[in-house]
C-alpha positions in Angstrom: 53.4 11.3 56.9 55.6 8.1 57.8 53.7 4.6 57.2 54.3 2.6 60.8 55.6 -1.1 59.8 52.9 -3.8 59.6 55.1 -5.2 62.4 53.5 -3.2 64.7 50.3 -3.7 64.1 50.9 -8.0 63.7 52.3 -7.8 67.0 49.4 -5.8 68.8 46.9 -8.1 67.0 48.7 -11.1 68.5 48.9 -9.3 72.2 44.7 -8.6 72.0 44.1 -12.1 70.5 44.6 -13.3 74.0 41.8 -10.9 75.6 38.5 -13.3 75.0 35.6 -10.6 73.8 31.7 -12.2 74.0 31.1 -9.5 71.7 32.6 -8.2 68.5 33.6 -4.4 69.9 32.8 -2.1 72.8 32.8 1.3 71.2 33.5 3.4 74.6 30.7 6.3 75.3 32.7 9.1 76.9 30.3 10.6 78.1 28.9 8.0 80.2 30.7 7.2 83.7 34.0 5.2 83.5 33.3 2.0 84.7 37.0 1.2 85.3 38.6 -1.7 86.1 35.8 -2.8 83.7 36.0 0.2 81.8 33.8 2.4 79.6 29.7 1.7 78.7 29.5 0.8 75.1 28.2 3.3 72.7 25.2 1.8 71.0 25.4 -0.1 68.0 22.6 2.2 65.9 24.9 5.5 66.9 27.9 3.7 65.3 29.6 5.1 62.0 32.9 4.2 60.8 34.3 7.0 62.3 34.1 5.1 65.5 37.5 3.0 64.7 39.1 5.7 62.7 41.6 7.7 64.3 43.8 10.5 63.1 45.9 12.0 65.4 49.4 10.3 65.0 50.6 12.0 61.4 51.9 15.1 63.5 54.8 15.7 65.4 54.0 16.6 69.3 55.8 19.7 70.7 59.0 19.0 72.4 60.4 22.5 73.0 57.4 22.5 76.5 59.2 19.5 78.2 61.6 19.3 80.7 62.3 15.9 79.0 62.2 17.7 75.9 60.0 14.5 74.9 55.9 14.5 73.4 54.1 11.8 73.4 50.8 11.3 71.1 48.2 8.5 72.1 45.6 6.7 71.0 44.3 5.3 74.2 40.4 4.6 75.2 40.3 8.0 76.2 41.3 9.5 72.9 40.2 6.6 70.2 36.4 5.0 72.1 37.0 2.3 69.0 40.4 0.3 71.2 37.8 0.0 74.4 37.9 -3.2 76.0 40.2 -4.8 72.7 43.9 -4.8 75.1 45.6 -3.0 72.4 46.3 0.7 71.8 49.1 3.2 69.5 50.9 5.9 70.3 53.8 8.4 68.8 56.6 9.3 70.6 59.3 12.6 69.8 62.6 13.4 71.2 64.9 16.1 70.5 68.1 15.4 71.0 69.1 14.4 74.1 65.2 13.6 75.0 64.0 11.1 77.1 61.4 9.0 78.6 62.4 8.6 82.1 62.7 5.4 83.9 58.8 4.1 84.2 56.7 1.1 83.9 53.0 0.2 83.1 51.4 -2.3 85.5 50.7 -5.3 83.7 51.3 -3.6 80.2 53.9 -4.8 77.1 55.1 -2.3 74.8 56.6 -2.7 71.6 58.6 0.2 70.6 59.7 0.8 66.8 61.9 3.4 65.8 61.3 5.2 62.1 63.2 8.1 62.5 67.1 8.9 64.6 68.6 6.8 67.2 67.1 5.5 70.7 69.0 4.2 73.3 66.3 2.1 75.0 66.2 -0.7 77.6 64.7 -1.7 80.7 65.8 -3.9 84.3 64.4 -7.4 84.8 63.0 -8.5 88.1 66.2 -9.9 88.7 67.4 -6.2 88.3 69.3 -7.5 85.3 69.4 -4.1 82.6 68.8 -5.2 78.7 69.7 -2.1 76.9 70.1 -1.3 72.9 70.7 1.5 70.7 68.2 1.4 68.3 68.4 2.9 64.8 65.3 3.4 61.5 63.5 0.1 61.6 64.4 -1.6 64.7 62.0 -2.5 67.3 62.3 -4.0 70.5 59.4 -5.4 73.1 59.7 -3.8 77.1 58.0 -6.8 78.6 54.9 -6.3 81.0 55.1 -4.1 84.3 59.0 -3.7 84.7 60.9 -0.3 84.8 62.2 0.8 81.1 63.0 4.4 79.5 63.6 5.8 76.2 66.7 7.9 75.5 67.3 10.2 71.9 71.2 9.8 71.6 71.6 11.0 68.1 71.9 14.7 67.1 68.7 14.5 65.4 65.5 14.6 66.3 64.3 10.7 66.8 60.6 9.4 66.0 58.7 6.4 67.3 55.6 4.7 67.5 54.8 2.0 70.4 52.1 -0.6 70.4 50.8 -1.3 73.8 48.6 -4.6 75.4 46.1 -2.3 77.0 43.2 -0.1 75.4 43.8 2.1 78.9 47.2 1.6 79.9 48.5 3.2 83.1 52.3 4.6 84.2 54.5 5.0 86.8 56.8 7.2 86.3 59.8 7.1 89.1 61.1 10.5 89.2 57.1 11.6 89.7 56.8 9.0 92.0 59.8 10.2 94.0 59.7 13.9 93.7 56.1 15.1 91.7 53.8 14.5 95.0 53.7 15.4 98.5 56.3 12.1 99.9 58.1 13.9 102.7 61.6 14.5 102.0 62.9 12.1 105.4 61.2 9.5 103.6 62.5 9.6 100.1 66.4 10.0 101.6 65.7 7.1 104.5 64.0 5.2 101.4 66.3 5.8 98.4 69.7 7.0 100.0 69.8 10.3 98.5 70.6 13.9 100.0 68.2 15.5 101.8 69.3 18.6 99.8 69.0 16.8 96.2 65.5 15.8 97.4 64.4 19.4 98.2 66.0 20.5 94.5 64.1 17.8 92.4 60.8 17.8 94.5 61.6 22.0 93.0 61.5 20.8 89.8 58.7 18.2 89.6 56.4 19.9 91.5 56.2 18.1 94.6 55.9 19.3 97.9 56.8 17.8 101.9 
């Protein structure tokens, strides 16, 4: 198993340093409602173990052969570690095969740090201003998507690539565009009248994502 850079972890301690907690952890019980935007009901402190802030799951790589974007993504979100609840900081894995990618998405109000440990990345994302920033990244490089704006991940070596990213949220959401655009039930006169494209593109991608209208 890789050993993710301290880094990482420096920087997500700095991003949840600025979430003020009245207590020392909120150990999310999944299987009481989700309280969101507040989020989960803590777990009570007698029921704790260590276990509770121990999580496992990122030493394996995720299957990319099942992806049209021949991409898997491991995380260790509220959802899947209860210890992050409530801190603003989470982990995840990320694996391309070559030629994989994260499409174009953001996460509302979210940063992401993004460090690469194994193959090249071309990563980057658009400003506000609609400015791109884009960098091929190599082993050991890491570079910050700041909060909310559009980025993507792209594998353009010829091996397979590895990488870990550190997010500001315990419960971070996405927006992915292609999904947005073609994975729902948007009518087809909309998306053309709304993003210029042919009506007979549209019908083709709305095919492969799923989406219907």
């Amino acid at each position: 198993m890789r050993m993710i850079s301290p880094i990482i972890f420096i920087f997500s301690l700095l991003l949840s340093s600025s979430h003020a907690a009245v207590q020392d952890f909120c150990v999310a019980d999944l299987t009481a409602p989700d309280q969101s935007p507040t989020g989960y009901a803590c777990k009570k402190p007698e029921e704790l173990t260590v276990a509770d802030f121990v999580f496992s799951g990122l030493g394996v790589a995720g299957n990319t052969s099942k992806s049209i974007i021949k991409a898997a993504f491991t995380v260790a979100f509220t959802e899947q570690f209860p210890g992050v609840n409530g801190l603003g900081i989470s982990l995840g894995r990320a694996d391309f095969a070559p030629g994989g990618v994260a499409p174009l998405h953001s996460h509302p109000g979210v940063t992401e740090l993004v460090h690469v440990v194994r193959g090249t990345i071309t990563a980057g994302f658009i400003s506000s201003a609609n400015k791109v920033y884009s960098k091929t990244l190599k082993e050991g490089d890491i570079m910050v998507l700041p909060q909310g704006l559009l980025h993507f991940v792209v594998n353009t070596g010829g091996i397979p690539a590895e990488a870990y990213f550190s997010m500001s949220s315990a419960s971070p959401g996405i927006q992915t565009l292609d999904l947005a655009l073609f994975g729902n039930n948007l009518p087809t006169e909309l998306v053309a009248a709304t993003s210029f494209l042919d009506i007979t593109q549209i019908k083709k991608l709305k095919s492969t994502f799923h989406g219907t209208g």
